[in-house]
C-alpha positions as a printed NumPy array, in Angstrom:
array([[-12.721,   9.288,  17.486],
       [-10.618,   8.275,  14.395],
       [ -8.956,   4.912,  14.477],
       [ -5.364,   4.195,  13.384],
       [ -5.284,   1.89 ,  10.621],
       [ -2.84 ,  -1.069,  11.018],
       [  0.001,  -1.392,   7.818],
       [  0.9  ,  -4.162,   5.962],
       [  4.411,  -4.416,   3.982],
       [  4.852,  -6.805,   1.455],
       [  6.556, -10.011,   1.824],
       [  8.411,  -9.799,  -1.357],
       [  9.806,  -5.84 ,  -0.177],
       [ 11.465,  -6.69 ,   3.287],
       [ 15.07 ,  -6.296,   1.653],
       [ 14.404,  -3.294,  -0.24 ],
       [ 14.294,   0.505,   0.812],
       [ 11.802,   1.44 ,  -1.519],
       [  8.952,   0.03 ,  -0.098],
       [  5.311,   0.506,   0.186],
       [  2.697,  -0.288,   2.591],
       [ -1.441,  -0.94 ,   2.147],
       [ -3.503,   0.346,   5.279],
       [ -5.579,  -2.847,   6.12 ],
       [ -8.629,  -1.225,   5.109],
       [ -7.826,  -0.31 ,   1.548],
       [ -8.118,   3.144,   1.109],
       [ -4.467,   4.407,   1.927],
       [ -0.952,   3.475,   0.835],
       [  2.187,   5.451,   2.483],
       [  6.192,   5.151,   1.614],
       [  7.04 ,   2.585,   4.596],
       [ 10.449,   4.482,   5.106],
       [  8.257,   7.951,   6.539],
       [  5.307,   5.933,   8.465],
       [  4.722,   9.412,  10.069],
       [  4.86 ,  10.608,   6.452],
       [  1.321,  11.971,   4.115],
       [ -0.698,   9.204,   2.999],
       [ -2.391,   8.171,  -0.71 ],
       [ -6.002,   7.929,  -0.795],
       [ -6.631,   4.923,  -2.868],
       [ -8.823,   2.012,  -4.017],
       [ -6.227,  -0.584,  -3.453],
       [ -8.285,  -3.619,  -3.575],
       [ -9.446,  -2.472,  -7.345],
       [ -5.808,  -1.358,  -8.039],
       [ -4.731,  -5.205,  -6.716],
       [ -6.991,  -6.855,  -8.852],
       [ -6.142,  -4.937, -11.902],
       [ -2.564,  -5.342, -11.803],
       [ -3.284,  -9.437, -10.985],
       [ -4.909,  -9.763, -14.327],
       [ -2.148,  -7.399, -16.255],
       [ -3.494,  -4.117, -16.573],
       [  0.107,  -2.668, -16.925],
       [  1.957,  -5.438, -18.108],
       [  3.54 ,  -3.619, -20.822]])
């Protein structure tokens, strides 16, 4: 049987409607205003690390 993932919103987003949460096992994201909502398959923890060292700093 599937397990839910637990959601984690950002500290810095908790005044904001345009928000964005990280499953707690890295491979989703989803819009934190439609939790019911489609997810994003995605390598966070690569996607974290590249935008730490300024990957798209522009």
């Amino acid at each position: 049987m599937p397990t839910t993932p637990r959601w984690i919103k950002s500290t810095r987003s908790q005044n904001t409607s345009t928000c964005v949460e990280v499953a707690t096992t890295f491979d989703e994201i989803r819009d934190s205003k439609d939790p019911t909502g489609p997810t994003l398959k995605a390598a966070v923890a690569p996607l974290v690390q590249a935008i730490k060292s300024g990957c798209f700093d522009g």
